[in-house]
N, C-alpha and C positions, 0 to 999 in steps of 0.2 A: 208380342214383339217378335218380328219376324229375325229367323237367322243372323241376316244381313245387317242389320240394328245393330243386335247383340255383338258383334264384331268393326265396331267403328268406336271411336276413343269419346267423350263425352265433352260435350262442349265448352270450347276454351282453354282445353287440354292443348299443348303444345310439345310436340316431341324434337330431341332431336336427331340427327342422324343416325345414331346408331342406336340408339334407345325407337327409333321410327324400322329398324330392320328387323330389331327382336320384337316389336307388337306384329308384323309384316308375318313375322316366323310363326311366331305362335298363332296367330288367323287361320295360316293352315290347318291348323290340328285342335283346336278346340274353339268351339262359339263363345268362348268368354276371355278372350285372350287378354283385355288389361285389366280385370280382375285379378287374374293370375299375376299376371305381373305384376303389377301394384304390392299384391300380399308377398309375394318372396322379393323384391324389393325392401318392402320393409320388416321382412327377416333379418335384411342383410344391412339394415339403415342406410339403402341407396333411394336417390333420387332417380326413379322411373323414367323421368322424364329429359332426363341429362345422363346417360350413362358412357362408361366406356368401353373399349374392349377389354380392361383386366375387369373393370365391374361384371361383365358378360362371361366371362369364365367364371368368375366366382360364385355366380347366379346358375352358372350353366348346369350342376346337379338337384338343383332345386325346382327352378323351372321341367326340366324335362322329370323328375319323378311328378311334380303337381298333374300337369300332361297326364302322364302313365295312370296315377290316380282316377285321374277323373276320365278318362279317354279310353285306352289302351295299354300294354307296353309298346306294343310295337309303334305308336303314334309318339310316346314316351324318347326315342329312341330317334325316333327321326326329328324330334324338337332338338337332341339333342348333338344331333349330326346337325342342322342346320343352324347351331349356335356356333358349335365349331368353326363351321362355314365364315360365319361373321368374324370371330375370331382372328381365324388366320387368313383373310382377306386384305389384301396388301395396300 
């Protein structure tokens, strides 16, 4: 499975808005971004695929350590500035 595979959602997945900005974010920085998401989603018993921005904060130190884990810190770190991003986007 090429890269680019591994970073697209799996069919019939439906995102919305802003649950579509954090898979968008995490793509960036890791080949398995609704993975990730998925699993610290259901840390937090959020629906992936409906989120909000207080969901996105609450998510926002788990997502960006999973990142760090498996990535980088400093990839870590920039999921974590680009959830912010969403965040406080008006």
């Amino acid at each position: 499975m090429s890269g680019f595979a591994q970073r697209t959602l799996p069919q019939g997945v439906q995102l919305g808005k802003i649950s579509r900005e954090v898979f968008d974010a995490l793509a960036r920085f890791t080949s398995f971004p609704w993975p990730v998401m998925q699993a610290q989603c259901r840390r937090e018993e959020l629906d992936p695929t409906a989120l909000t921005k207080s969901d996105v904060e609450r998510l926002l130190p788990h997502l960006a350590t999973a990142v760090a884990r498996f990535t980088s810190p400093e990839k870590g770190e920039q999921v974590a500035e680009a959830l912010r991003a969403i965040v406080n986007a008006s």
